[in-house]
Steps between C-alpha positions, in 0.01 A plus 500: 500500500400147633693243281545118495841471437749288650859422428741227583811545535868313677510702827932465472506623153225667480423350159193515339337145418167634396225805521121380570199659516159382635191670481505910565485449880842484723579188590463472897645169562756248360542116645706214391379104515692319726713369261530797283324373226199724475491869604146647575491867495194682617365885374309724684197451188448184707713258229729245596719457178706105546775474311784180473876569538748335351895559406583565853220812595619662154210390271133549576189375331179592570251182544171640652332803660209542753258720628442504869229579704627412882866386633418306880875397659616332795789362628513210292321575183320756255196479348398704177194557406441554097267688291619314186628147474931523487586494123814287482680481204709195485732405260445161307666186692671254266220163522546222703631170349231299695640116375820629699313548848 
């Protein structure tokens, strides 16, 4: 049975911080940002599922999903091509003060 679950969990203590699921597909692929802000996982329905991490890798929170139709890579970079626009969901920033810049 295909499923979409992932967990996350301390690889020491082998506690559990939290059980995910995406989609019904298995998720294929898992990356980190390069500052470990963001973690993009991808399925094998062809979604890549973006979520932000915060309090240290133990809390996740998803803030888009796409569907792709081609993945090009080279050395340097990687381009994805979309069949829908990314749907981010951003939480609300606290407004500027503009008389203070």
């Amino acid at each position: 049975m295909a499923s979409g679950k992932w967990i996350v969990l301390d690889s020491n203590t082998r506690e559990v911080y939290g059980v995910f699921s995406d989609g019904h597909d298995p998720i294929q692929v898992a990356r980190f940002s390069p500052d470990d802000r963001f973690l993009a996982l991808g399925s094998r329905d062809n979604v890549i599922y973006v979520y932000q991490v915060s309090e240290d890798g133990k809390k996740f929170n998803r803030i888009g999903r796409c569907m792709v139709s081609s993945l090009s890579t080279s050395l340097y970079s990687v381009v994805v091509n979309t069949l829908s626009p990314i749907e981010l969901h951003r939480p609300s920033l606290p407004q500027r003060d503009e008389e203070s810049h």
